[in-house]
Wavefront OBJ file of the C-alpha trace (Angstrom):
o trace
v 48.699 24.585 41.924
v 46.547 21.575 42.962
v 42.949 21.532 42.640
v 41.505 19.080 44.581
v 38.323 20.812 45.539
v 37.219 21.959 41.496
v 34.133 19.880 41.606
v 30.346 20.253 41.605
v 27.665 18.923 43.697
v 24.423 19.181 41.999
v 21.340 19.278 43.653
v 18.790 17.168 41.221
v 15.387 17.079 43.491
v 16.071 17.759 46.961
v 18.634 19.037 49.374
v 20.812 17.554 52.207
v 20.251 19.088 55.110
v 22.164 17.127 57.798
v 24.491 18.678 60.537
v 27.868 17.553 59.560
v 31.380 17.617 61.153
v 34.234 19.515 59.611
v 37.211 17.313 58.955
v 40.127 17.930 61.544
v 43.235 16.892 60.074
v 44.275 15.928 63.920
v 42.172 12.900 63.811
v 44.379 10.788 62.048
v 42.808 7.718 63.089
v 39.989 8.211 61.653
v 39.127 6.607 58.203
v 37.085 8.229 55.337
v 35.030 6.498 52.722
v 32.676 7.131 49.475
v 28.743 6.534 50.528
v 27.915 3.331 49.184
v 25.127 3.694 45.950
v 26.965 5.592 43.453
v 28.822 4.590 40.350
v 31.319 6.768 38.118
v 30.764 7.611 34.827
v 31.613 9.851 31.866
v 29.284 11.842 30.219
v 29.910 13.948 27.034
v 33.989 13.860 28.463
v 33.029 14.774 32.209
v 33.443 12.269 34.894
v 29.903 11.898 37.206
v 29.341 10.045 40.495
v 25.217 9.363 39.427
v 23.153 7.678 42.450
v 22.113 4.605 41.921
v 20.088 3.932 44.661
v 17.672 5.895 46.657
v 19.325 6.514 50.188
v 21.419 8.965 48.471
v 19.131 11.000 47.758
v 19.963 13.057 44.487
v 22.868 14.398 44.162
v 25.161 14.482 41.445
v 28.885 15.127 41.577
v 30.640 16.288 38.814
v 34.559 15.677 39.172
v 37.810 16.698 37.742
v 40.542 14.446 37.045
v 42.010 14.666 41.009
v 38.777 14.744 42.347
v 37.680 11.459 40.579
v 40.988 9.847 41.308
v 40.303 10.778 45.391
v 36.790 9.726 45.105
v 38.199 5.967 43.588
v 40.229 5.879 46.378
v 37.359 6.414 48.952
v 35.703 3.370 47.485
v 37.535 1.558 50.288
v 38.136 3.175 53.741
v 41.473 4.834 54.107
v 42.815 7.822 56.693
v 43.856 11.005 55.772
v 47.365 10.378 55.427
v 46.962 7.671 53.239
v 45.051 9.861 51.181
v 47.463 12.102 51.059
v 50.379 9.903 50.342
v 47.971 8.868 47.195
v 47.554 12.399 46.096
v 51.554 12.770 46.784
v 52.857 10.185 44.916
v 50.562 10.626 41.700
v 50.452 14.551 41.613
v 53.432 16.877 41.748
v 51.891 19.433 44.465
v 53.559 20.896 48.078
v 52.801 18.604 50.856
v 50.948 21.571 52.704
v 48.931 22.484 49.708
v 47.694 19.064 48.947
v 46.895 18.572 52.690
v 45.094 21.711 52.593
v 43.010 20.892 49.451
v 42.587 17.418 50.375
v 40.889 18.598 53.674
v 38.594 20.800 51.625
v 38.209 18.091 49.601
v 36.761 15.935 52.633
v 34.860 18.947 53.975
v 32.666 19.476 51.086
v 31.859 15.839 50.968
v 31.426 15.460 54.594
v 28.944 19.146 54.424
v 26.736 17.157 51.294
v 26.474 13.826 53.058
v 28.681 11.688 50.766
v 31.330 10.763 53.456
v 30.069 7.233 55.443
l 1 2 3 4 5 6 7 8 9 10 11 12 13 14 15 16 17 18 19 20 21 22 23 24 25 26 27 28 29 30 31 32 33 34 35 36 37 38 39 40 41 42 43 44 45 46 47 48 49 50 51 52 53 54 55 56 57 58 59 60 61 62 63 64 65 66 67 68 69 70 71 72 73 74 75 76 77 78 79 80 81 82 83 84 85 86 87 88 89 90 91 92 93 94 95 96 97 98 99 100 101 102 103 104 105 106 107 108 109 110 111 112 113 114 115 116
């Protein structure tokens, strides 16, 4: 099993409260991408996205390894299947169970404000 969504968003001082849109895998057009002001690092063997500049308010996202490797590849805009062909051809998972996770994945970033 693939766990794409095994990550935490910490809430350090305040919390994001904007209305947000659940992902629709239908939109295929569309194309997804990391909030700009956050850099990846590892702490005591855990990977962290830590803010880096104020607009993001302060949240802290703790990844594991498939989470980090999806957040990379939202450093640059990129639709959902080409997410998903990413996820495909670097993780041995079902093609319904990585789209699945992938669109929880997108829905948890999209509900915490880290999706542009």
């Amino acid at each position: 099993m693939l766990v794409l969504t095994t990550f935490r968003i910490s809430f350090i001082q305040e919390t994001f409260s904007e209305e947000t849109e659940q992902i629709r895998v239908n939109d295929m057009e569309k194309k997804y991408s990391i909030k700009q002001g956050y850099v990846v690092r590892e702490i005591a063997g855990e990977a962290l996205a830590v803010p880096v500049d104020s607009s993001c308010g302060a949240h802290l996202v703790i990844f594991n390894p498939v989470s980090k490797f999806l957040w990379e590849q939202l450093s640059e805009e990129k639709t959902f299947d080409e997410l998903l062909e990413a996820v495909m051809n670097n993780y041995t998972v079902s093609r319904d169970e990585a789209s699945a996770d992938l669109t929880d994945f997108l829905n948890q970033l999209s509900e915490n404000g880290l999706l542009n």
